[in-house]
C-alpha positions as a printed Julia matrix, in Angstrom:
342×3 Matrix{Float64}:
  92.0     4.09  72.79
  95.25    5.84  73.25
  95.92    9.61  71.38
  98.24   10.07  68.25
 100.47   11.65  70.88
 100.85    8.91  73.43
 101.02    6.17  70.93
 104.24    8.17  70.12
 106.21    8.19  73.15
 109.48    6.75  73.14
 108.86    3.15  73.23
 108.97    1.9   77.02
 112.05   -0.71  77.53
 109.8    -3.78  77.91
 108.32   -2.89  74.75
 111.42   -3.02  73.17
 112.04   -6.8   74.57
 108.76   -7.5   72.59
 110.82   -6.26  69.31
 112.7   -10.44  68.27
 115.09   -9.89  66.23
 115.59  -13.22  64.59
 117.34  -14.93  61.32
 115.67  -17.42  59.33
 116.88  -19.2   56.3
 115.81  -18.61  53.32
 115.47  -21.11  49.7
 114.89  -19.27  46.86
 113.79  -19.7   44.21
 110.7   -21.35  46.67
 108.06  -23.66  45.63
 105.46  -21.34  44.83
 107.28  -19.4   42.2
 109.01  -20.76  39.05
 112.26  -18.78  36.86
 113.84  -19.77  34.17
 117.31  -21.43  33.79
 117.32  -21.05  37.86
 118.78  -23.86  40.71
 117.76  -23.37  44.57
 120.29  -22.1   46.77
 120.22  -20.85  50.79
 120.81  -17.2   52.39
 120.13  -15.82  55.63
 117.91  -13.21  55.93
 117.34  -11.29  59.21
 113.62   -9.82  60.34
 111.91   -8.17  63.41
 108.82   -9.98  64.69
 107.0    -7.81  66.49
 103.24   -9.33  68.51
 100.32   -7.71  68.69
  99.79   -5.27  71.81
 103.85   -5.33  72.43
 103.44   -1.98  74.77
 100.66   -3.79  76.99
 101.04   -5.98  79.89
  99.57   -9.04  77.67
  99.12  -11.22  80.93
  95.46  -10.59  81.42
  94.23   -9.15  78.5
  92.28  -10.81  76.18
  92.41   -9.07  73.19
  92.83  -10.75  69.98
  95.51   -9.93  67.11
  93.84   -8.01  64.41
  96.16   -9.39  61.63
  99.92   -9.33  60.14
 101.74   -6.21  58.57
 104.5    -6.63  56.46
 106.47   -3.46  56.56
 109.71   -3.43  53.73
 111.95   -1.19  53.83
 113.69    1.18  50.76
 117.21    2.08  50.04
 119.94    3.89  51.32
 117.74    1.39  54.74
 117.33   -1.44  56.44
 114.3    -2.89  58.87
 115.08    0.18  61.14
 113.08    3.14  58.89
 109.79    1.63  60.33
 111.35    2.37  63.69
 108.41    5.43  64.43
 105.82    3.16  63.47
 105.79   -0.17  64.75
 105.65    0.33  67.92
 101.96    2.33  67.21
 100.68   -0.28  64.36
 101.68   -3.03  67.3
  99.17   -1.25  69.76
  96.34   -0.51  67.22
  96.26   -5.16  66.95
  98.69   -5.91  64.22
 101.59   -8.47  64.39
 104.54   -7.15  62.67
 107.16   -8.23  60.61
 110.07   -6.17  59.5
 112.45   -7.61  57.49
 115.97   -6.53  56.26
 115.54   -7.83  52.38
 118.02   -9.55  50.79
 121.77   -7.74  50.77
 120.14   -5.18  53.28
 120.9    -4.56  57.2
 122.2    -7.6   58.76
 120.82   -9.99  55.87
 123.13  -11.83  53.74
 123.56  -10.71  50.46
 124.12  -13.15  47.79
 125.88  -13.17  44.75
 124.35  -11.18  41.74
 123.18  -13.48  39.82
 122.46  -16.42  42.38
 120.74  -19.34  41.08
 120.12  -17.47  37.93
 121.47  -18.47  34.44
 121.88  -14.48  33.7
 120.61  -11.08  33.62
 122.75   -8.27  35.32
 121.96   -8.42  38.91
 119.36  -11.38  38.43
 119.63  -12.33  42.08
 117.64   -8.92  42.97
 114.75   -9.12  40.53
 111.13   -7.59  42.67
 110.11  -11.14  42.15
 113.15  -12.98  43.41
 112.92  -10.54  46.76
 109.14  -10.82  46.85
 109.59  -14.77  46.74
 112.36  -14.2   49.67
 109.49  -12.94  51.77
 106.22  -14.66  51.38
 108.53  -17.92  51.91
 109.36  -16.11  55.53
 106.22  -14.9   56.03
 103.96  -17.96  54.72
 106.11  -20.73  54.94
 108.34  -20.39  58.12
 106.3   -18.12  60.01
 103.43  -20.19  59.52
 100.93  -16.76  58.87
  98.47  -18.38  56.27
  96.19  -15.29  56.78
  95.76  -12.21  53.81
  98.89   -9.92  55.04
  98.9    -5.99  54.46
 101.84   -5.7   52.3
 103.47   -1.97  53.21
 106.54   -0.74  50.99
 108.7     2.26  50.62
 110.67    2.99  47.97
 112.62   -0.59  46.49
 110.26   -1.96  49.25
 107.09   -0.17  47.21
 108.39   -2.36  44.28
 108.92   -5.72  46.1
 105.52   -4.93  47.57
 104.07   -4.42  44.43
 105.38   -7.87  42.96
 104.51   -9.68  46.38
 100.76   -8.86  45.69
 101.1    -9.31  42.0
 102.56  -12.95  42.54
 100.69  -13.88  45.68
  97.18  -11.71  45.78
  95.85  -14.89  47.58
  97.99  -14.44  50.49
  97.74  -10.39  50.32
  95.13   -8.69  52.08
  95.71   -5.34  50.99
  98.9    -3.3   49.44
 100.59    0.29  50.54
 102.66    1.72  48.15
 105.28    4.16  49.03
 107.03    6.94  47.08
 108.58    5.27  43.92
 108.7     5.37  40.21
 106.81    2.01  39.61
 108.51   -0.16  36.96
 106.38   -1.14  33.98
 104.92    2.56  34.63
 104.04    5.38  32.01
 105.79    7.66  34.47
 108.6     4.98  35.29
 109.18    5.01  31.36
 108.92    8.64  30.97
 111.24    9.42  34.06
 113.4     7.18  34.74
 116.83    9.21  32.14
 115.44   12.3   34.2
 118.42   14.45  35.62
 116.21   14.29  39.55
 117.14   10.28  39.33
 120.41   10.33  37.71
 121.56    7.71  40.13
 119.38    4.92  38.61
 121.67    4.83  35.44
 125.14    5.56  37.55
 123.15    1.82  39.84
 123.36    0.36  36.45
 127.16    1.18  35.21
 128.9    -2.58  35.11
 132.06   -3.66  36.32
 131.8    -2.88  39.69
 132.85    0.91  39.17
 129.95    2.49  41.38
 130.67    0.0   44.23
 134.65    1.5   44.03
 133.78    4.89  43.87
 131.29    5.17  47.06
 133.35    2.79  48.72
 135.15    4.71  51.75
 132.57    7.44  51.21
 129.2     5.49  52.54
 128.38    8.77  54.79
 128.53   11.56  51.91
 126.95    9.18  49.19
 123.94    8.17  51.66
 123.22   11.53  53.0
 123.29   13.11  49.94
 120.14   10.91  49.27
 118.34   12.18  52.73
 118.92   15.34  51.85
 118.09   15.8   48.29
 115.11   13.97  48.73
 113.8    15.75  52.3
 111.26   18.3   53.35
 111.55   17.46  56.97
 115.9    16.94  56.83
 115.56   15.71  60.37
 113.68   13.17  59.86
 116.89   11.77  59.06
 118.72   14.21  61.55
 122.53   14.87  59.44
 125.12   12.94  61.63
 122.57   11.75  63.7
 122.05    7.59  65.68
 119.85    7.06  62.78
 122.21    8.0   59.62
 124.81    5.97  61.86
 122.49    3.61  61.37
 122.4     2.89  57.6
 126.2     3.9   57.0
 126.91    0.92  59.39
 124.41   -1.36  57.19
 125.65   -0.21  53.97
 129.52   -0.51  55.18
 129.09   -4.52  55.31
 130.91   -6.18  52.68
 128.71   -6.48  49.69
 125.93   -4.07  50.43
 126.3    -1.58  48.22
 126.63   -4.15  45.45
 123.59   -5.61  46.7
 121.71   -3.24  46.61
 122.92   -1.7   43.12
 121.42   -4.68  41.89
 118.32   -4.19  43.24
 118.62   -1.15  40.47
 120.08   -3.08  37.75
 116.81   -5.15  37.86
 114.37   -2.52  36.91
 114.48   -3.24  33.23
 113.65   -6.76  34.08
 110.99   -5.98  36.43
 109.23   -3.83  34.18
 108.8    -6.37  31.76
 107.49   -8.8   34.46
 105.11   -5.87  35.57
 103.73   -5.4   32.21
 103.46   -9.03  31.18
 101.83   -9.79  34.54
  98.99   -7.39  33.64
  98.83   -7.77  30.33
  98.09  -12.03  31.03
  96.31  -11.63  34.3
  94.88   -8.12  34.66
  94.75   -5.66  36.63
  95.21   -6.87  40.43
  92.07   -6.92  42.53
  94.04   -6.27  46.14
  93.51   -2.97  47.18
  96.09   -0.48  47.04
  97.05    3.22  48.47
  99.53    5.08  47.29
 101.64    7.45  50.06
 103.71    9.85  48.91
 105.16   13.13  50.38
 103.64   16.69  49.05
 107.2    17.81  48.31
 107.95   14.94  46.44
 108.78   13.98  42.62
 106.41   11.2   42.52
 103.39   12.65  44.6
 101.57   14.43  41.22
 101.65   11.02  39.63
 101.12    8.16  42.43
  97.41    7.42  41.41
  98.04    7.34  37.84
 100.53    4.69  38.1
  98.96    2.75  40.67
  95.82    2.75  38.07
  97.74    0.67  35.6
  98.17   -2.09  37.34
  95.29   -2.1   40.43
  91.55   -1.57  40.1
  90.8    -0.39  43.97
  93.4     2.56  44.29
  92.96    5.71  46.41
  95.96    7.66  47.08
  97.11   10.1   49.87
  99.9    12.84  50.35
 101.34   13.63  53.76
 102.06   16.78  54.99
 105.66   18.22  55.51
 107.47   15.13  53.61
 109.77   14.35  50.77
 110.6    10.9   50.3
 111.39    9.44  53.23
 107.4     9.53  54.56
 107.44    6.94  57.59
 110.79    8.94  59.31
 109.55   12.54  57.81
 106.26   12.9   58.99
 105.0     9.43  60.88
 102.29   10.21  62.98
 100.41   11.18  59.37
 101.48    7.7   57.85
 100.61    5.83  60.64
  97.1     7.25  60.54
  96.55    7.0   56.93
  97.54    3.64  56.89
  95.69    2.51  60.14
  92.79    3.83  58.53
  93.39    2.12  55.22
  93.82   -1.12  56.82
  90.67   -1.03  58.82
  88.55    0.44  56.32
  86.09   -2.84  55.79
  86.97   -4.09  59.15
């Protein structure tokens, strides 16, 4: 098996041909969920599909995929913050799939409150995205497998409600750095002066979309760097930060994903009333967090209210941003999470 250090070599250029970016489109609400006062309606939604083995010359070997990853990305990102880590999780036997979420990266981002009688930002409930992606994953991918469900940040939360909604199709759950709706902590925290930005996400008529707009660059790095241990991670003015500025330039991204914080409220209540009908979830779950971050002294006490199998772990040298601060760590914990009954 190849070392930590060669699995992290700059991905060779037939590799990369390996990495499809594709667009598929998406109904939601799908089938398998059902809201309230809600009518189906179409977006576009862009993902990576990466195969198993994509740095191997796959022409004789007869290795067998290992399973799916689901890898979903947080905000001020897109698909490309798992860009350390696929190519590694690829070679270990994993197919992966990296999607940009709804109003992310080059997804479409549909109107707040799409298909939804009301509710600010009702479009972008955990649920609604969660839906979004187990109707990629399950019904026009075709995986009918138990997927590992990884999530950073908004992704941690959409992870968290794909495994609540769909344990049946969830094989295990990573959980990545975030205040956890329907949380003690989330409840305690969330007026706190460290996330001041999840009430300025929730101030109505459009006034935080005006005010960032034209300063995408200052507004986003001010996130990386606040919320850092290893600042280039992210490197400041770097092909990366070019990266997400570009994203969150498009027309209607930043609304987009401000709705995806005018939702908590609603997605705590689903969180709460989920466990308080069904239970705690039997999927497994670890919680990754940073040692210099906010959340880290709390991770396994939230994940506790709502899971029964929960061990957490913190990575070295990281804030928030774990998978572009310190990835050779969270690629190994994870691996090892993954294959721990295999």
């Amino acid at each position: 098996m190849s070392t930590i250090s060669e699995i992290f070599k700059k991905p060779s250029p037939a590799s990369l041909e390996r990495w499809n970016h594709r667009f598929a489109t998406i109904t939601s609400p799908s089938a398998s969920v059902s809201l309230a006062s809600s009518s189906p309606y179409t977006f576009r939604l862009h993902y990576v599909d990466v195969p198993a083995y994509s740095n191997r010359d796959t022409s004789h070997d007869t290795s067998k995929p290992k399973g799916t990853i689901l890898l979903i990305h947080g905000f001020p990102q897109t698909w490309w913050q798992w860009r350390h880590v696929i190519g590694p999780f690829s070679d270990a036997g994993y197919r992966i799939i990296v999607p940009d979420y709804r109003g992310a990266g080059n997804s479409q981002a549909p109107p707040s409150n799409a298909g939804h009688a009301g509710g600010k930002g009702g479009g972008y409930t955990k649920l609604v995205i969660a839906d979004d992606l187990h109707n990629l994953v399950h019904d026009i991918l075709g995986i009918h497998e138990k997927v590992h469900i990884v999530g950073h940040d908004i992704g941690a939360m959409v992870a968290h409600a794909y495994v609540s909604w769909f344990p049946e199709d969830s094989a295990s759950l990573v959980w990545g750095d975030c205040p956890l709706p329907g949380s003690t902590f989330y409840e305690e925290f969330k007026k706190d002066q460290a996330v001041w930005h999840f009430t300025f996400h929730n101030v109505e008529d459009d006034l935080p979309e005006r005010l960032v707009q034209g300063h995408e660059r200052t507004y986003i790095r001010h996130f990386f760097d606040r919320l850092s241990v290893n600042v280039w991670g992210i490197p400041p003015g770097g092909e990366d930060e070019d990266v997400y500025v570009t994203a969150y330039s498009r027309p209607g991204a930043f609304r987009a994903a401000f709705d995806t914080y005018r939702t908590f409220e609603e997605d705590a209540r689903e969180n709460r009333e989920l466990v308080e009908k069904s239970g705690k979830s039997k999927v497994p779950a670890l919680g990754v967090s940073g040692d210099g971050s906010f959340n880290n002294a709390r991770a396994e006490e939230q994940l506790k209210e709502f899971y029964d199998d929960v061990e957490v772990v913190s990575l070295r040298n990281s804030g928030h941003w774990i998978a572009e601060e310190n990835p050779k760590e969270f690629f190994e914990k994870v691996l090892a999470w993954i294959q721990r009954d295999e």
